[in-house]
C-alpha positions as CSV (number, residue, x, y, z in Angstrom):
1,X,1.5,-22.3,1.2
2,X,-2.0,-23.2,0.9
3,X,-4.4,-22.4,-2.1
4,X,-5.1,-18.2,-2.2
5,X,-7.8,-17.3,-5.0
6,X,-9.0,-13.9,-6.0
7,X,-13.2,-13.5,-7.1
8,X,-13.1,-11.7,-10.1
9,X,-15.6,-8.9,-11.4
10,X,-16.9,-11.4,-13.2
11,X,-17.7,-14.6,-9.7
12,X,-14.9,-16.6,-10.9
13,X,-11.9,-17.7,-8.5
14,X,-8.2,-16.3,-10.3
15,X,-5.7,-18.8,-8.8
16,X,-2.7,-17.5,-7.1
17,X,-0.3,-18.5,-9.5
18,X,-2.6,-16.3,-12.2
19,X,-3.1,-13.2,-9.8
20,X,0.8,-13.3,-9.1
21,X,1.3,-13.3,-12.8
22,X,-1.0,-10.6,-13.7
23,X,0.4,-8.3,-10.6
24,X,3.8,-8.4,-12.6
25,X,2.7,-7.3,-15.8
26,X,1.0,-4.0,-14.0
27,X,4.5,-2.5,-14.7
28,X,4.0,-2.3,-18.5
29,X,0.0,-2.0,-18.4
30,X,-1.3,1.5,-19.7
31,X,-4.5,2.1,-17.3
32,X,-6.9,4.7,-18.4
33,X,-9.5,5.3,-15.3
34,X,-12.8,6.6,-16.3
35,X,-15.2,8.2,-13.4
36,X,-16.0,10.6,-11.3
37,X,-13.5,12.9,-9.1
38,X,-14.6,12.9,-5.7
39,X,-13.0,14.2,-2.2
40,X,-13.1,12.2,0.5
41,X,-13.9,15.0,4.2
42,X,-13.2,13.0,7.8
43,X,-13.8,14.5,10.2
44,X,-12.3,14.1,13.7
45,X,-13.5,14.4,17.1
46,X,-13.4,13.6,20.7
47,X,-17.1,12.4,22.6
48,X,-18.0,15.3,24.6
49,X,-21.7,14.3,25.5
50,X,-24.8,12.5,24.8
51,X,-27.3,14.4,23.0
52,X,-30.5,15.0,25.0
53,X,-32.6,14.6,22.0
54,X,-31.4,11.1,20.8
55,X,-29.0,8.4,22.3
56,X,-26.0,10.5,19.6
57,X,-22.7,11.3,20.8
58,X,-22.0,14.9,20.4
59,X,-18.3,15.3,19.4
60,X,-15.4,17.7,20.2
61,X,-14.1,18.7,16.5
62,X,-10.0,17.6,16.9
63,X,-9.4,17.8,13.1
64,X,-10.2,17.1,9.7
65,X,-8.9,15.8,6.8
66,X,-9.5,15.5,2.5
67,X,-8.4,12.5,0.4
68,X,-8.7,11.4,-3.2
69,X,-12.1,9.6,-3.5
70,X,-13.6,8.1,-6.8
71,X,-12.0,7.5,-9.4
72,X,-9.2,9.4,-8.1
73,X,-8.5,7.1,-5.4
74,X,-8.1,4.4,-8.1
75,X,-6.1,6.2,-10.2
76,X,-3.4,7.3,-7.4
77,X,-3.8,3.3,-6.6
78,X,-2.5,2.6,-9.9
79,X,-0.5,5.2,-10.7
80,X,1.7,3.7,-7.1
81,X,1.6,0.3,-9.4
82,X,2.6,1.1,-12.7
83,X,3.2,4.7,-12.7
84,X,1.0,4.9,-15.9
85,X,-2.6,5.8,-14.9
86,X,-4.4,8.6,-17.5
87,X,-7.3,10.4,-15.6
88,X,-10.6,11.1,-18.2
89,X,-12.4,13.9,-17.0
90,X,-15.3,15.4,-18.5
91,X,-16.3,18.8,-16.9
92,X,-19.7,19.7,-16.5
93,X,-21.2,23.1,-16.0
């Protein structure tokens, strides 16, 4: 298999040996996520017409859905990984 390398945070290249290596270990990492809770809103829709006001699609709403954004998208990411994600939150009024 040829060569596969990962850019880090941090513009260097992780070989694939060393990603492979690190992905195993995410089983007994403790991850603590820190950031903000976000929800993700799509919204669905079928074309229904062209706006007469600007060259826009105007869309038949079909349906919508919410999903974890933020940093709790990363945290259900790595919760799937290692099952040991912690979620800081800090509530403000």
């Amino acid at each position: 298999m040829g060569a596969l390398h990962c850019l880090s945070m941090h513009g260097d290249m992780f070989p694939r040996k060393r990603l492979l290596d690190a992905v195993a270990r995410f089983g007994r990492t403790r991850v603590v996520v820190v950031g903000d809770l976000i929800a993700d809103e799509y919204l669905y829709g079928k074309p229904a017409r062209i706006s007469r006001e600007a060259p826009v699609l105007i869309l038949r709403f079909t349906g919508r859905e919410v999903k974890l954004g933020g940093a709790a998208n990363a945290t259900l990411r790595v919760k799937i990984k290692t099952s040991s994600a912690k979620l800081v939150l800090k509530v403000l009024a």
